[in-house]
C-alpha angles and dihedrals in degrees: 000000000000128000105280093039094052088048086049092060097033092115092050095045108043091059091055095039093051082052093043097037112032105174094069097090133218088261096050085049083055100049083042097057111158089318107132090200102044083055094055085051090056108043085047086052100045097030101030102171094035091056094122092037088063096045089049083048085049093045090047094049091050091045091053076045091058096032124082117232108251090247089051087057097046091054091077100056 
């Protein structure tokens, strides 16, 4: 997930970090806004050694966001 990509999605993901990651705080969320790199400070200041294992979470959320459901894809045929 780049930058853009990660701003454009900022309202959707924040809702379901804040649920999967709980110890990034409303205030954090809020200096995050929408800021890829400020996201990537934070997990690496509150998770420290997952680090990686929250940006793979993060990738994986945008990709289900880009990608159709199967049943989505069998409606149209």
């Amino acid at each position: 997930m780049n930058s853009d990509q990660f701003k454009g999605k900022w309202t959707q993901f924040k809702g379901e970090v804040k649920q999967q990651w709980g110890q990034l705080t409303d205030d954090d969320l809020m200096e995050i806004e929408g800021n890829y790199d400020k996201f990537r400070g934070k997990v690496q200041e509150r998770y420290g050694d997952k680090k990686a294992d929250v940006e793979k979470w993060a990738d994986d959320w945008y990709r289900r966001q880009e990608t159709p459901e199967p049943s989505a894809r069998r409606q149209g045929g």
